[in-house]
C-alpha positions in Angstrom: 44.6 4.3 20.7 44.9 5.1 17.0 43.7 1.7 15.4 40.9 2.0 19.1 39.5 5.4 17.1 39.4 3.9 13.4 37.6 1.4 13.8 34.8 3.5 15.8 34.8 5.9 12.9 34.7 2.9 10.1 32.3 1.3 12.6 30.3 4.5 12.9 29.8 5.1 9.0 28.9 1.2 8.0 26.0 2.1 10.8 24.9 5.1 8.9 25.3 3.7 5.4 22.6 0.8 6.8 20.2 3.4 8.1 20.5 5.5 5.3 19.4 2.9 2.7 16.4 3.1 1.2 13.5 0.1 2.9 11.7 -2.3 0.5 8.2 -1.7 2.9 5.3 -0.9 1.6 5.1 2.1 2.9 8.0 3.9 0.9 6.6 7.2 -0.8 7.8 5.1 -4.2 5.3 2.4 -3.7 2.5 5.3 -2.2 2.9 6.9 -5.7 2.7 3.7 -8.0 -0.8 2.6 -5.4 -2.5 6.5 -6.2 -1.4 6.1 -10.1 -2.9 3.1 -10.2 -6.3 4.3 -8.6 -6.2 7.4 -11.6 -5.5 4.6 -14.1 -8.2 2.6 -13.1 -10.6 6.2 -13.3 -10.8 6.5 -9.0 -9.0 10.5 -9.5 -7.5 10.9 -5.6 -8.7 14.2 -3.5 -7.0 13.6 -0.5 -3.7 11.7 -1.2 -3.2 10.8 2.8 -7.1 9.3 3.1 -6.2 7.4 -0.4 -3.1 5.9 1.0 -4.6 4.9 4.4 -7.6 3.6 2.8 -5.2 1.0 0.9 -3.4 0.2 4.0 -6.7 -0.7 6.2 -7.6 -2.7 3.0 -4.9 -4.7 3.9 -4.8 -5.2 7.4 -8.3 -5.8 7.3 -7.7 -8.7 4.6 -4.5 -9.8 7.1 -7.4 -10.0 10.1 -9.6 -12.1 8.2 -11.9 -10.0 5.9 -12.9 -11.1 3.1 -12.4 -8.8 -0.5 -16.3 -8.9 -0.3 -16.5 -7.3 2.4 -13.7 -4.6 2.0 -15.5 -3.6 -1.7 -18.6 -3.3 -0.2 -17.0 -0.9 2.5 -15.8 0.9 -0.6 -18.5 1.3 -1.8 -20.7 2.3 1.1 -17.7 4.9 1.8 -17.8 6.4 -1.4 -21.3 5.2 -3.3 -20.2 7.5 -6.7 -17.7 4.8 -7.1 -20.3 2.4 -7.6 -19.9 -1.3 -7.4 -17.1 -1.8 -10.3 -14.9 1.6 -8.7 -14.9 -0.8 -5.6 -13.3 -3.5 -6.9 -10.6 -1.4 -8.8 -9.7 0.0 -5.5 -9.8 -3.0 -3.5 -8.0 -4.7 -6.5 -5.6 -1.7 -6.8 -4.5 -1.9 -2.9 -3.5 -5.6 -3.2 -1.4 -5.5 -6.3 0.6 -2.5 -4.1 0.1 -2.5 -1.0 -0.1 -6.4 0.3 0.3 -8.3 -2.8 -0.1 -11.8 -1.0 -4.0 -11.0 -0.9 -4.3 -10.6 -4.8 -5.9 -14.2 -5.1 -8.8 -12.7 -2.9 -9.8 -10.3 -5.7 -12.4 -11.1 -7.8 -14.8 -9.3 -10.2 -18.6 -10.4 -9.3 -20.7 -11.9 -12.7 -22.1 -8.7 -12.7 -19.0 -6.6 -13.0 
């Protein structure tokens, strides 16, 4: 009965050293912080932190559904016009390098930029 109850216990805490480990996902508040320094390092200065980081995320399930970076800047940009064209591509930009880094080769800066 003895060995019965060890191993439930020794059993018990390797299941709650696994659960307590930090996840690699994107959605860690480590990665959430390096995605909103990037925007203020690239001059996009956050107001609301939640809208910023969900903004990132639809950036990338809308590139994962077939969008093209085209068309997520210019929703950028017709969300938030002060931007202007160039403030739309660093955010667009910014949410690939940390948010869904497979999509970087999407990214591109127009002639114009």
């Amino acid at each position: 009965m003895r060995k019965g109850l060890m191993a439930g216990v020794i059993g018990a805490a390797a299941i709650a050293a696994v659960s307590l480990a930090p996840s690699a996902s994107a959605d860690s508040a480590y990665d959430n912080y390096r995605y909103i320094q990037g925007l203020n390092n690239n001059g996009i200065y956050i107001i609301n932190t939640n809208v910023a980081i969900n903004t990132g995320h639809n950036i990338c399930t809308n590139l994962e559904n077939g969008a093209t970076a085209y068309d997520e800047q210019q929703r950028v940009y017709n969300n938030n016009p002060a931007l202007a064209w160039r403030g739309a591509y660093n955010w667009v930009s910014v949410a690939t390098q940390y948010n869904c880094p497979q999509f970087n080769y999407l990214v591109y800066a127009p002639e114009n930029y």
